[in-house]
N, C-alpha and C positions, 0 to 999 in steps of 0.2 A: 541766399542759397536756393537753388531750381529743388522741384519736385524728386529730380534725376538724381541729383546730388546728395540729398537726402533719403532715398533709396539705395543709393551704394554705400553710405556709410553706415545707416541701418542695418545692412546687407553686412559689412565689415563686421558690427558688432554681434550679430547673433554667430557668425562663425566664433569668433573669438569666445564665444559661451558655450556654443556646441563643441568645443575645443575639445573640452575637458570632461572626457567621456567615462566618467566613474562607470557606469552600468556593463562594460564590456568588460572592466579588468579581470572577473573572472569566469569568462568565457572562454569554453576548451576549444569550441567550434571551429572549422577552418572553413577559406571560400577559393572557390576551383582545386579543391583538392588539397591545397598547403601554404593556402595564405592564411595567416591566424586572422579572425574577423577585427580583435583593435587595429590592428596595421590596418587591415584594407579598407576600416574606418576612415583612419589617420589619411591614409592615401586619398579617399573624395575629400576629405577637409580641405588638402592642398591642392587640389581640383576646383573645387569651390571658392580658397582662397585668390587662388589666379585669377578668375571670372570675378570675382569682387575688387580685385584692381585693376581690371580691365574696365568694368567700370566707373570707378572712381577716377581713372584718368578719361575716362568719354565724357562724364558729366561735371566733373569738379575740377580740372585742371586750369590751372589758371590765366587768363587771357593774357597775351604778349608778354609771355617767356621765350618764344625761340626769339622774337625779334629785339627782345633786351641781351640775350645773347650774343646774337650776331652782331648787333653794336659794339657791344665788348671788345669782339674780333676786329671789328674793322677800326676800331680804335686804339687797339693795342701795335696793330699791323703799322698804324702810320704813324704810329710814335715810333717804328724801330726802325724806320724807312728813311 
């Protein structure tokens, strides 16, 4: 496993700790006016989740899956041919 690889899924796991944000539940507070601050929490989580799967597929995806794919295809095609 790269350096990279291990950073994104380190990256994975701390969201998935930061997840669970005991400390806002009782917060009255809102942000821009009428967002309760757990949602707009909630909302960079899955901000941050996205960019952690963006990286975990730049760094950890794994080599020669489209081309065992397209095999597939091209083997299925001439069996029906």
């Amino acid at each position: 496993m790269t350096t990279g690889a291990k950073f994104a899924w380190g990256f994975v796991v701390l969201i998935a700790i930061l997840h669970f944000d005991f400390w806002l539940w009782d917060s009255t507070s809102v942000v821009f006016g009428f967002l309760p601050t757990g949602l707009a929490y909630q909302a960079g989580i899955s901000l941050a989740a996205s960019v952690a799967w963006v990286l975990v597929i730049r760094f950890d995806w794994p080599d020669g899956v489209e081309e065992w794919a397209a095999q597939d295809e091209v083997a299925a095609s001439e069996e029906g041919a």
